[in-house]
C-alpha positions in Angstrom: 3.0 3.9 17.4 5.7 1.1 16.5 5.7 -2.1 16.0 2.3 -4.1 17.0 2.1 -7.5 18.4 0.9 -9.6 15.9 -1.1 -12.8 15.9 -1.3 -15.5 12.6 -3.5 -18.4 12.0 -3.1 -20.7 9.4 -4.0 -24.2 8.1 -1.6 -25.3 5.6 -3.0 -27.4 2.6 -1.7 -30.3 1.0 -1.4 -30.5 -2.9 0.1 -32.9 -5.1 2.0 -30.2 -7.4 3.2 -27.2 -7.2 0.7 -26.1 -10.2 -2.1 -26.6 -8.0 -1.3 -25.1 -4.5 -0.5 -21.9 -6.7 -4.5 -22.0 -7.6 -7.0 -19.0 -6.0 -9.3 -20.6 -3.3 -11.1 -17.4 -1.5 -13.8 -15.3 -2.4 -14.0 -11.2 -2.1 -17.2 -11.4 -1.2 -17.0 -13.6 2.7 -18.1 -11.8 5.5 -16.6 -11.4 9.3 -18.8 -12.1 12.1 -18.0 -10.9 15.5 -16.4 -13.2 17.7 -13.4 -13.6 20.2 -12.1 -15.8 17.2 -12.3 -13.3 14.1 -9.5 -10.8 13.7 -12.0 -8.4 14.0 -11.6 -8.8 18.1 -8.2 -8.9 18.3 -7.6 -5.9 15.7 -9.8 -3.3 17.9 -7.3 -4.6 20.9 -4.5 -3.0 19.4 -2.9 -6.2 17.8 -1.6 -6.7 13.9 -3.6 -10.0 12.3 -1.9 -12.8 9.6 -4.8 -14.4 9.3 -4.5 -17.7 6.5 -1.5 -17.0 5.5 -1.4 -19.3 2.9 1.2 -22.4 3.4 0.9 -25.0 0.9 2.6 -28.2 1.1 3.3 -29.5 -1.5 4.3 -33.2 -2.8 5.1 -33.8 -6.4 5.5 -37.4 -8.5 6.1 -40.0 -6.1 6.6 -38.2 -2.6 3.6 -37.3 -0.6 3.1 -34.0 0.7 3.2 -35.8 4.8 6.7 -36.7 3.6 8.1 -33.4 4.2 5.4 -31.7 5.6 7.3 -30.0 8.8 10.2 -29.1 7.2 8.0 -27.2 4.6 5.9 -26.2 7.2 8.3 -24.5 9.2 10.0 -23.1 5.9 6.4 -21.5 5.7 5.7 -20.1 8.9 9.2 -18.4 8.6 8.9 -17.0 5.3 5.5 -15.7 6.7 7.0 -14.0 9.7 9.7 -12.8 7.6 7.0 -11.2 5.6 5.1 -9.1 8.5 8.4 -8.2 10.4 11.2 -7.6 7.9 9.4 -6.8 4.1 6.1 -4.4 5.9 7.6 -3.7 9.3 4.0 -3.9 11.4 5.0 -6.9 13.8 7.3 -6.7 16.5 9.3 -9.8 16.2 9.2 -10.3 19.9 5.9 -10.5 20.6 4.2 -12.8 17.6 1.8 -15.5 18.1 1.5 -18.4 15.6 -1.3 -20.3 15.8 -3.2 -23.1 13.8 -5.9 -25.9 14.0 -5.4 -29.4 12.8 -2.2 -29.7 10.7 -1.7 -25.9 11.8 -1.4 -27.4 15.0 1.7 -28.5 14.1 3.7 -24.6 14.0 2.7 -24.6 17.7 
């Protein structure tokens, strides 16, 4: 039926290479509960779901990943978009949300 509104989460990590924010850090076996706050909800509304998309920042030898975080941040969060409207076509690029707690915060 087109394009879907689409809603992403994300809390972007800090590492101190690039070696390490390129590490695995979920397992297959998590399960959803129900809740306005899963994707679950918002999926059964009709609505297309980035959830953790992963954004590391990353600060390697002597800069600290707070030196640049918002410019890699919002290089992140782009790239991300990028990835759900132009590369898979689901989200209408009109009509995303982007959303995050504590340093996610920070895409708001």
């Amino acid at each position: 039926d087109g394009r879907l509104p689409c809603l992403m989460w994300a809390y972007p990590r800090e590492f101190k290479s690039a070696d390490a924010a390129g590490q695995i850090s979920s397992s297959p076996f998590s399960f959803v509960r129900g809740s306005w706050g899963r994707p679950t909800f918002w999926l059964l509304r009709g609505y297309a779901i980035f959830d953790d998309p992963k954004m590391p920042i990353v600060g390697e030898g002597d800069s600290e990943p707070n030196d640049s975080f918002v410019e890699q941040l919002q290089i992140n969060a782009q790239a991300a978009v990028d990835c759900v409207v132009e590369q898979l076509g689901i989200a209408d690029p009109d009509r995303i949300a982007i959303g995050g707690h504590s340093y996610g915060a920070y895409m708001t």
